[in-house]
C-alpha positions as a printed NumPy array, in Angstrom:
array([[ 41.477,   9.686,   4.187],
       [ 37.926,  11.068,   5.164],
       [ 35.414,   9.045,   3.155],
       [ 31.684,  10.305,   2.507],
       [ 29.329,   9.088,   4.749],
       [ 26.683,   6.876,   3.356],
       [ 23.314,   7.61 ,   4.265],
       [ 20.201,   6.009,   3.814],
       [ 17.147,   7.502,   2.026],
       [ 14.037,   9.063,   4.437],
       [ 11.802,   6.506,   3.876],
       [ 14.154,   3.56 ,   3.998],
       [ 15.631,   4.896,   7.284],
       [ 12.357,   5.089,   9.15 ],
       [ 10.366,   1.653,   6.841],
       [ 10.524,   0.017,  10.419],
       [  7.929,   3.017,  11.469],
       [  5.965,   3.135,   8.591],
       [  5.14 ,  -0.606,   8.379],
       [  4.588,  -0.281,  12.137],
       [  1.82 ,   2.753,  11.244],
       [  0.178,   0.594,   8.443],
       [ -0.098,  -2.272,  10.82 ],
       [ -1.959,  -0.732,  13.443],
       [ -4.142,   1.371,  10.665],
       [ -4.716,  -2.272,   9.47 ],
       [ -5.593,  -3.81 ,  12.698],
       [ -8.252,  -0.794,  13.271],
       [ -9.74 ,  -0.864,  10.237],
       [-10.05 ,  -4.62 ,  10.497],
       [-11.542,  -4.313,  13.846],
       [-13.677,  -1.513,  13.132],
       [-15.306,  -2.611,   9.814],
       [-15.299,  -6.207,  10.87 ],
       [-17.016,  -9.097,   8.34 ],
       [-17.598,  -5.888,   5.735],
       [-14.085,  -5.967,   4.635],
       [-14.35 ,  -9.368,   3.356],
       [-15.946,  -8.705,   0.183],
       [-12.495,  -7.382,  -0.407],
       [-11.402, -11.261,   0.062],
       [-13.067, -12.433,  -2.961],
       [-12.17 , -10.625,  -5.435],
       [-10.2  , -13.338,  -6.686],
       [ -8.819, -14.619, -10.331],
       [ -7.305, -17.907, -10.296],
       [ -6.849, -18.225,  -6.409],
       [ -5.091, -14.443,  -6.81 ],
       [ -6.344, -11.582,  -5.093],
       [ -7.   ,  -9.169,  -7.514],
       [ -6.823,  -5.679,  -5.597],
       [ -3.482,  -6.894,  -3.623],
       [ -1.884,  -8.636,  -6.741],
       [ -2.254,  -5.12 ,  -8.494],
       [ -0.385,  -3.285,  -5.437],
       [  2.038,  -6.506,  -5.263],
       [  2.623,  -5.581,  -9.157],
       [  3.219,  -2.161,  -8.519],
       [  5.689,  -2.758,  -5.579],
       [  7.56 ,  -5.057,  -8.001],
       [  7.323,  -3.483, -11.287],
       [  9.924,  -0.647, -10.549],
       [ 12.485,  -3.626,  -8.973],
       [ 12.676,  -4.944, -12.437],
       [ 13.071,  -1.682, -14.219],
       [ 17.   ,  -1.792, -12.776],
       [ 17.759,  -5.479, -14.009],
       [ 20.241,  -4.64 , -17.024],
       [ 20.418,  -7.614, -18.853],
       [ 23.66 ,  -6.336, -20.844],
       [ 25.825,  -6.516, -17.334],
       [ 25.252, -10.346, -17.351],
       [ 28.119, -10.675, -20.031],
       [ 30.896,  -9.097, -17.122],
       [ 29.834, -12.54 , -15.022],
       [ 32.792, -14.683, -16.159],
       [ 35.41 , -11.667, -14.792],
       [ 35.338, -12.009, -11.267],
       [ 32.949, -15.369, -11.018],
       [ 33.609, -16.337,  -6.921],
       [ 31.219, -13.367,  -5.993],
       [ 28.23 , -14.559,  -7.908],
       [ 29.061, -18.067,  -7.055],
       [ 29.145, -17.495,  -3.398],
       [ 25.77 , -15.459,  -3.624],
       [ 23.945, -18.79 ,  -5.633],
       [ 25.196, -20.956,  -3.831],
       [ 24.198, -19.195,  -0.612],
       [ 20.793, -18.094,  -2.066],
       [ 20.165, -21.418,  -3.755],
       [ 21.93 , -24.311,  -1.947],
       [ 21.766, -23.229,   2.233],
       [ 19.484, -20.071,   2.512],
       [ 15.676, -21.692,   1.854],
       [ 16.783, -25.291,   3.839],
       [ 18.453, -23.366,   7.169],
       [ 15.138, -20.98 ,   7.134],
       [ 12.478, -24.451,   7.101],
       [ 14.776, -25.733,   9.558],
       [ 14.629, -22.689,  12.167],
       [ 10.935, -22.771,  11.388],
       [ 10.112, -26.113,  11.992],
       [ 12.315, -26.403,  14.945],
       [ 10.129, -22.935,  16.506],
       [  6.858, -23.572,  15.121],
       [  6.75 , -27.303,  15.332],
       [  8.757, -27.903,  18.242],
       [  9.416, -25.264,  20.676],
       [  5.786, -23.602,  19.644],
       [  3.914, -26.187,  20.278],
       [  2.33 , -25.224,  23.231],
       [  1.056, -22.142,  21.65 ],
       [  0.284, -23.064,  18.123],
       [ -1.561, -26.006,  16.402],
       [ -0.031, -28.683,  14.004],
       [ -2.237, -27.394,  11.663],
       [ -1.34 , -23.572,  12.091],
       [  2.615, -24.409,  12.493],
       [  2.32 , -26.307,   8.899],
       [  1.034, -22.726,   7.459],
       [  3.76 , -20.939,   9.376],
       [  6.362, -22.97 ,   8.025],
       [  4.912, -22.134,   4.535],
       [  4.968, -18.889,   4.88 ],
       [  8.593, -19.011,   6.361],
       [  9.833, -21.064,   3.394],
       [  8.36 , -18.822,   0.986],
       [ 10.413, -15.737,   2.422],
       [ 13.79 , -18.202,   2.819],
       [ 13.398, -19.11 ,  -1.502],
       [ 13.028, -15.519,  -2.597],
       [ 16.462, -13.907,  -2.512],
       [ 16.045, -10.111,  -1.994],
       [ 16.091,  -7.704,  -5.242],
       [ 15.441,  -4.063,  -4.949],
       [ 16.837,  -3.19 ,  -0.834],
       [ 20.341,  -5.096,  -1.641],
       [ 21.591,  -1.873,  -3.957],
       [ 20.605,   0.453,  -0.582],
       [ 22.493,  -2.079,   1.678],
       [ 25.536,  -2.251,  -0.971],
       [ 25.607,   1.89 ,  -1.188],
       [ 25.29 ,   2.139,   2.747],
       [ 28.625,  -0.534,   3.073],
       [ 30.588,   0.891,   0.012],
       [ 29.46 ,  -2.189,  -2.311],
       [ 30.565,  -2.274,  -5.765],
       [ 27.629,  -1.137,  -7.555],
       [ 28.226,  -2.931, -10.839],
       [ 28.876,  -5.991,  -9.146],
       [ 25.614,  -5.828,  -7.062],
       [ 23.557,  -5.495, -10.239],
       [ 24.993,  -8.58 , -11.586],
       [ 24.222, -10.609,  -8.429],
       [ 20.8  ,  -9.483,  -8.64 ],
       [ 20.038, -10.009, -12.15 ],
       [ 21.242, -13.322, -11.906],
       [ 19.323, -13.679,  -9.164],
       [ 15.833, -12.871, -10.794],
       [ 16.78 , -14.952, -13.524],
       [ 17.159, -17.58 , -11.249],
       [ 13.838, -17.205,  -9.619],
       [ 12.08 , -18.102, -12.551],
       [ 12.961, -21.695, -12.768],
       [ 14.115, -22.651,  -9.274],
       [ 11.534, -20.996,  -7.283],
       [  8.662, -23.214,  -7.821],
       [ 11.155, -26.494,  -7.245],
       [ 12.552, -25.602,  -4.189],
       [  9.229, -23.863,  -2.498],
       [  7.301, -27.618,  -3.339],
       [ 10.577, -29.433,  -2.063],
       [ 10.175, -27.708,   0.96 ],
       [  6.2  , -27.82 ,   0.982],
       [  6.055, -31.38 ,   0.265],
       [  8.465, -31.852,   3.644],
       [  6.012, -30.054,   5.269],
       [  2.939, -32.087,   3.973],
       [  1.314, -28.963,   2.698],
       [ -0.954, -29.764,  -0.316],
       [  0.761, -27.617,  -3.173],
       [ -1.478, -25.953,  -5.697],
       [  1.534, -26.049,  -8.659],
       [ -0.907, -24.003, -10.787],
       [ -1.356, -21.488,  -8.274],
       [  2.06 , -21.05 ,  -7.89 ],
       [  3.241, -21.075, -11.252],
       [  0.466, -18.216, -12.21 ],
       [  2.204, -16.616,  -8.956],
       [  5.599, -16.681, -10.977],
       [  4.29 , -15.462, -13.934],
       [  2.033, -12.4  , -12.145],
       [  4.603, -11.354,  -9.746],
       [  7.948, -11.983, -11.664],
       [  8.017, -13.061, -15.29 ],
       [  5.28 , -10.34 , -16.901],
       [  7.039,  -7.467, -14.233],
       [ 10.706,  -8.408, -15.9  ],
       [  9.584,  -8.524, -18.581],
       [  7.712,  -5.376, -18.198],
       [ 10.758,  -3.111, -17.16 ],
       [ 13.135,  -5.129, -19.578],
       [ 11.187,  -3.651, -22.334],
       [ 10.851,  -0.391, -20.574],
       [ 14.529,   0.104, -20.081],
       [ 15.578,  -0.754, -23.488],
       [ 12.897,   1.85 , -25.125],
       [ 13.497,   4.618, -22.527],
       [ 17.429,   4.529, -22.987],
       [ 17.055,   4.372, -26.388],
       [ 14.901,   7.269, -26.234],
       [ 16.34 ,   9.534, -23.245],
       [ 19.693,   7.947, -22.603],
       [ 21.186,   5.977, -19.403],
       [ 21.723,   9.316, -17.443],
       [ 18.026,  10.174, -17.585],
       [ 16.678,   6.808, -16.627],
       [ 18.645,   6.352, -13.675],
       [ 18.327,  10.026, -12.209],
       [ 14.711,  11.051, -13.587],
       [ 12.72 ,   8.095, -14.424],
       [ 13.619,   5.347, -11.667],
       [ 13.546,   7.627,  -9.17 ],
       [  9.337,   9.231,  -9.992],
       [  8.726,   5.3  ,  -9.277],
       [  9.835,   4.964,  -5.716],
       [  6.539,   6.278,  -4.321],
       [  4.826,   4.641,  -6.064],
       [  6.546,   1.248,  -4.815],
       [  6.258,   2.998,  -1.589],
       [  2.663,   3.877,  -1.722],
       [  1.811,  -0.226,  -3.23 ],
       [  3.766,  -1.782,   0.065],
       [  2.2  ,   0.546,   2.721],
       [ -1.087,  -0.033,   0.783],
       [ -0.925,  -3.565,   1.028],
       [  0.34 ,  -3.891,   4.812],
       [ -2.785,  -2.341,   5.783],
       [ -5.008,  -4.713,   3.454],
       [ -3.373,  -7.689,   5.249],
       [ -3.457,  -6.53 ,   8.525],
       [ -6.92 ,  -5.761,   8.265],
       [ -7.632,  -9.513,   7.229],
       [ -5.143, -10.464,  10.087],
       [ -6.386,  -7.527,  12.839],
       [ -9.206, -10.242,  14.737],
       [ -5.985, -13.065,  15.199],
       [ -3.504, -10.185,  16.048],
       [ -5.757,  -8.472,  18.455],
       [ -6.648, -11.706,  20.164],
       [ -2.975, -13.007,  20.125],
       [ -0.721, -10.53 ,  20.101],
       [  2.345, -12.565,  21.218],
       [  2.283, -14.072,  17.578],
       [  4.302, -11.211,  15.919],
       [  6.895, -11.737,  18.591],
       [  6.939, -15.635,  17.913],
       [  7.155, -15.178,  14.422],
       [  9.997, -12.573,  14.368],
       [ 12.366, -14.642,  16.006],
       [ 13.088, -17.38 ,  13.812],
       [ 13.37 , -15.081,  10.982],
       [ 15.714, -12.828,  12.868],
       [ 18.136, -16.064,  13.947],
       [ 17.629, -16.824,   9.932],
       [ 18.735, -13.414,   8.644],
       [ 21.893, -13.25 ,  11.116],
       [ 23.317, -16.868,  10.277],
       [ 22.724, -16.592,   6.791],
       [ 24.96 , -13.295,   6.859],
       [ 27.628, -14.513,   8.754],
       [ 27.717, -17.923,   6.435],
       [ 28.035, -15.955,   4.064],
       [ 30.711, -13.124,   5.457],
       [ 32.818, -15.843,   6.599],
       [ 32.442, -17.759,   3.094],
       [ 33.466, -14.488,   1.204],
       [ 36.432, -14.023,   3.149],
       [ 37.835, -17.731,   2.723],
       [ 37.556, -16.952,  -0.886],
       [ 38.869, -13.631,  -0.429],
       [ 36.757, -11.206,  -2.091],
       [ 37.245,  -8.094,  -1.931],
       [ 34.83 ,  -6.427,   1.112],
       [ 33.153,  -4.605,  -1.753],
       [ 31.701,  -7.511,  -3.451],
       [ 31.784,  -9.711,  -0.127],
       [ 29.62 ,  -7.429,   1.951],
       [ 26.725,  -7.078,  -1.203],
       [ 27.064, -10.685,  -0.886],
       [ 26.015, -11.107,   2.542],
       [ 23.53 ,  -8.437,   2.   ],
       [ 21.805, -10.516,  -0.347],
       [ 21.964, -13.816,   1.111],
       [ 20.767, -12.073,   4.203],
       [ 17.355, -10.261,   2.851],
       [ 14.206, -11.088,   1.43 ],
       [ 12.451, -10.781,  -1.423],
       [  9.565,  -9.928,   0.71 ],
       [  7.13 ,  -8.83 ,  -2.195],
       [  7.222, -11.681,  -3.813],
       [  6.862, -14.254,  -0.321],
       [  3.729, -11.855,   0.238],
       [  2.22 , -12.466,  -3.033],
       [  2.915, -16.043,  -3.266],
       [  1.426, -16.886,  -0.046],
       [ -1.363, -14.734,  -0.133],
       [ -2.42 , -16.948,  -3.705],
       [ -1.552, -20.025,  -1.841],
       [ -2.986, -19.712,   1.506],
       [ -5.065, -16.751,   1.633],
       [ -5.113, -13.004,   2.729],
       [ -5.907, -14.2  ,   6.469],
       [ -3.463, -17.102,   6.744],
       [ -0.716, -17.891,   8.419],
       [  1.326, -17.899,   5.785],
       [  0.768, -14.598,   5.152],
       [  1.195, -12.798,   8.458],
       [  4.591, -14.688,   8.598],
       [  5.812, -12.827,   5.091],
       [  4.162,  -9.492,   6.326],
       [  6.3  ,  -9.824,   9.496],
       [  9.182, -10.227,   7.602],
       [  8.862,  -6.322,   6.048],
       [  8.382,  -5.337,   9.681],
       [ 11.708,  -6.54 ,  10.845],
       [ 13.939,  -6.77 ,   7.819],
       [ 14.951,  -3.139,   8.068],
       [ 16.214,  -2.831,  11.671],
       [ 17.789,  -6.328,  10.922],
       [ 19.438,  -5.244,   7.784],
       [ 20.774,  -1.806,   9.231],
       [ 22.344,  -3.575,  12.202],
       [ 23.656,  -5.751,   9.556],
       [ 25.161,  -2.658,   7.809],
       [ 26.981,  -1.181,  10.741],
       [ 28.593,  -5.083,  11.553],
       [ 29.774,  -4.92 ,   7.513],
       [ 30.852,  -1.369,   8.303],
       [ 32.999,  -1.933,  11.586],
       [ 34.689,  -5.004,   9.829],
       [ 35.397,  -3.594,   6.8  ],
       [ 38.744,  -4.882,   5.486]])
């Protein structure tokens, strides 16, 4: 039976090259304008950047306008999915990721980086492993023949989940560290970047399918906000890059250094998670979504977070912003191994 082939959209086939544009726009502008751009730096309200927090908002914003909150009730059906995903998500994903970057940046780094710098790239690490991804899973779950219903619940839950295990397992993980957490920073963080953006599109989706009907929402209105999320994450790679562009230019071997830990991360976590789904025998439409998830990042948020924790030029931050650049080659690769084993 010949099957439609799945393709990915334009821009989320060629993100890889677009991040990869924005970082070297970022890194000349940096160089270019040098200490002028800081001004840019403090525009802050409580320890949050104001001009990246709006783009941040506007990258996540259109994420929550696809939580429904009605397909929670369809979780007790077919419960081993979701509880593979949590417990993936929840339980192994953010403790394996501070492991892999303690053991590079503490340990095998150590020549290159300083105990001080390797504490602020383990941060920044942690803060991608405890944010499970949101709005790329439905792509990955189209591209491997996910069930789409399914997905949607995984993710809700997920974002529901955020809101009150977040913050816990990000100062477990901290504390380990011995970085000094700022709670208030980080709960403000929450609320910016998560709780008023659900919110936000919870309120929007009820009035607008009310109003214009489910059809309409998902084929006219969601799809008028993906440049816009588009234009916020492009916009925002180029603001941090241009904070970052004096390190990268004088060390360019850290984007390498970074990338691989987080690449080892997003391959075990997969496979954990593959090989979990089929001991429990799922189904390879709700297995592979699954892995997906447990895979991927929810690299907005990391971004945010660290940028209010640490700062626009830290560490921290250029560890999140690394993880956009190699998520989507990761993830696709991921796709064609979910593909070739289908089952």
């Amino acid at each position: 039976m010949n099957q439609e082939k799945k393709r990915i959209g334009f821009f989320e086939k060629y993100l890889t090259l677009w991040v990869a544009v924005c970082i070297a726009a970022g890194i000349g502008i940096g160089h270019w304008t040098g200490d002028s751009i800081e001004f840019l730096s403090s525009m802050e309200l409580f320890s949050v950047n104001i001009p990246v927090a709006v783009l941040i908002w506007l990258m996540i914003y259109p994420m929550m306008l696809q939580v429904d909150f009605s397909s929670l009730k369809n979780i007790g059906k077919r419960p081993k999915g979701l509880i593979l995903t949590l417990v993936v998500n929840w339980l192994i994903k953010p403790f394996t990721m501070a492991f892999f970057a303690w053991l590079f940046f503490s340990k095998l780094y150590a020549a290159f980086i300083s105990p001080e710098q390797a504490g602020e790239y383990i941060a920044g690490a942690i803060l991608l492993g405890a944010a499970p991804c949101t709005a790329m899973v439905f792509v990955w779950s189209y591209l491997t023949d996910g069930d789409p219903n399914y997905t949607l619940v995984q993710v809700s839950v997920n974002d529901l989940i955020i809101l009150v295990a977040f913050i816990p397992i990000v100062g477990l993980l901290l504390g380990i560290t011995n970085i000094t957490i700022p709670y208030d920073t980080l709960a403000a963080s929450i609320v910016v970047f998560v709780v008023i953006p659900l919110l936000a599109g919870f309120i929007t989706h009820k009035i607008l399918i009310r109003r214009k009907g489910e059809e309409w929402f998902r084929n006219e209105f969601l799809p008028r906000f993906k440049p816009v999320s588009i234009v916020a994450l492009l916009s925002t790679l180029v603001l941090l890059f241009a904070f970052q562009g004096k390190t990268i230019i004088e060390k360019p071997l850290i984007i390498l250094l970074v990338a691989v830990p987080l690449v080892i991360q997003t391959y075990f976590i997969f496979f954990i998670t593959w090989v979990g789904g089929r001991k429990l025998k799922l189904p390879h439409a709700i297995c592979s979504p699954a892995a997906m998830i447990g895979a991927s990042n929810f690299f907005e948020l990391a971004v945010a977070v660290a940028i209010a924790l640490f700062g626009l030029q830290s560490p921290a931050a250029l560890v999140t912003v690394v993880g956009v650049l190699v998520e989507v080659p990761v993830m696709l690769s991921l796709v064609n191994l979910a593909n070739r084993w289908r089952y």
